[in-house]
C-alpha positions in Angstrom: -10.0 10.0 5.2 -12.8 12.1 6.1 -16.3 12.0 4.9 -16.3 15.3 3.2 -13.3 14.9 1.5 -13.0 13.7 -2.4 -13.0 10.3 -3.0 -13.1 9.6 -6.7 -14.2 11.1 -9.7 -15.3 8.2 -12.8 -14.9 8.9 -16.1 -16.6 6.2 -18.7 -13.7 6.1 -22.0 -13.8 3.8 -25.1 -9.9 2.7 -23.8 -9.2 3.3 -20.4 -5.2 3.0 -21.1 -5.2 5.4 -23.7 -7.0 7.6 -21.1 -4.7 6.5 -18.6 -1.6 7.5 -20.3 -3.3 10.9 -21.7 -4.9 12.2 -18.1 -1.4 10.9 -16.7 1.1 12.5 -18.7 -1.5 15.7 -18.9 -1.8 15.6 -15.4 1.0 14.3 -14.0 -1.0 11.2 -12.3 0.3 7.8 -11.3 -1.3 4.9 -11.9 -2.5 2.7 -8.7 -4.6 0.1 -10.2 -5.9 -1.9 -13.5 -9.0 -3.8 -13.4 -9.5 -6.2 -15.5 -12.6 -8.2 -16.6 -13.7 -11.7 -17.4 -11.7 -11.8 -20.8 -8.7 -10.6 -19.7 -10.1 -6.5 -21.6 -8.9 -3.8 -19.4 -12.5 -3.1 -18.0 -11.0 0.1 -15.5 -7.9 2.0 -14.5 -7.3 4.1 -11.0 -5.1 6.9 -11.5 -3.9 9.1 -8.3 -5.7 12.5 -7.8 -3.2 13.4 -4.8 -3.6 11.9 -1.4 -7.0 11.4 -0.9 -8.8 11.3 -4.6 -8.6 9.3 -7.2 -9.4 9.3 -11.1 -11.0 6.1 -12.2 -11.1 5.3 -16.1 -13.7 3.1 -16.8 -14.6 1.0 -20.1 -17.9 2.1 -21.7 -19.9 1.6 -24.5 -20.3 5.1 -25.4 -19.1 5.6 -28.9 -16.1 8.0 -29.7 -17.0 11.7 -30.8 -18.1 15.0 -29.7 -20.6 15.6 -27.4 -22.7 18.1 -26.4 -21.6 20.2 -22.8 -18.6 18.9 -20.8 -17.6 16.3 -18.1 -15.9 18.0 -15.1 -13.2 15.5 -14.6 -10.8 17.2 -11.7 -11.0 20.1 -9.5 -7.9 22.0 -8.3 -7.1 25.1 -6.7 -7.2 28.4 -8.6 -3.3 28.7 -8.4 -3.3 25.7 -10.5 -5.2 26.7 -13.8 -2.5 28.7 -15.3 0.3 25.1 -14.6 -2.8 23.1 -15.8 -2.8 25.4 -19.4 1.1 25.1 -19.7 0.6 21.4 -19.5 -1.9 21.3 -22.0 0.1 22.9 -24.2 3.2 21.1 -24.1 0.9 17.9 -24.7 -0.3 19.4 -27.8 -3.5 20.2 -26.0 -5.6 22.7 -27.3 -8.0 24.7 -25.3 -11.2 24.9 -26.8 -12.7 27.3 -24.4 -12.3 29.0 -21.3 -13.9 30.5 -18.6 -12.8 32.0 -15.1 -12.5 29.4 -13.8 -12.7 26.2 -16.2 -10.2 25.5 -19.3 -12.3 23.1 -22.1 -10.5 20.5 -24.3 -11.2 17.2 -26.2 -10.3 13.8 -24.6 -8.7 11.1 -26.8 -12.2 9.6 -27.5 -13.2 13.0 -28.6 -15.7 14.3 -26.1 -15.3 18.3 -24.9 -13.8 17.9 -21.3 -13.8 20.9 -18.9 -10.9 21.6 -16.2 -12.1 23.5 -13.3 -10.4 25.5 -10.9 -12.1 26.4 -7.9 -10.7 27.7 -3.8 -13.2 26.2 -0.9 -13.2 28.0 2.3 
């Protein structure tokens, strides 16, 4: 993998399987990994973000609710907005806001989320 490419991108949930199952059937991810800590809690899960990336779902403390401003979770090419917005939709997912190039939604702990779509040269 090269250095420049995407590695991972973390997102801290109240219950990273119910995260797991709602960025996976939202997303279409597979599941690679579960971590699991000294008391046998599910303390992280690694979901695929393609080839080369990877979405990790990591226990936190944070309580459940809204938030102010948005967590970027993924970043995809712009073709993919419009597929991202139909999947949304069938999950019973609705959009919150939208800009451009970023669609915003609520996460099953409740915290705004933001979907971006961006093209790199």
């Amino acid at each position: 993998m090269s250095p420049n490419r995407l590695h991972h991108v973390a997102l801290r949930v109240a219950d990273p399987l119910r995260s797991a199952r709602f960025y996976g059937a939202l997303l279409g991810l597979r599941e690679l990994a579960v971590h699991h800590g000294p008391q046998g809690a599910v303390r992280a899960v690694w979901l695929a973000l393609g080839e080369e990336a990877v979405l990790m779902l990591e226990h936190s403390l944070r309580p459940p609710g809204a938030t102010d401003g948005s967590a970027h979770v993924l970043v995809l090419a712009c073709d993919e907005l419009a597929a991202a917005e139909q999947r949304l939709a069938a999950a019973g997912v609705p959009v919150i806001d939208r800009s451009e190039f970023t669609l915003y939604f609520h996460d099953p702990d409740g915290h705004r989320v933001g979907l971006s779509a961006y093209r790199f040269a």
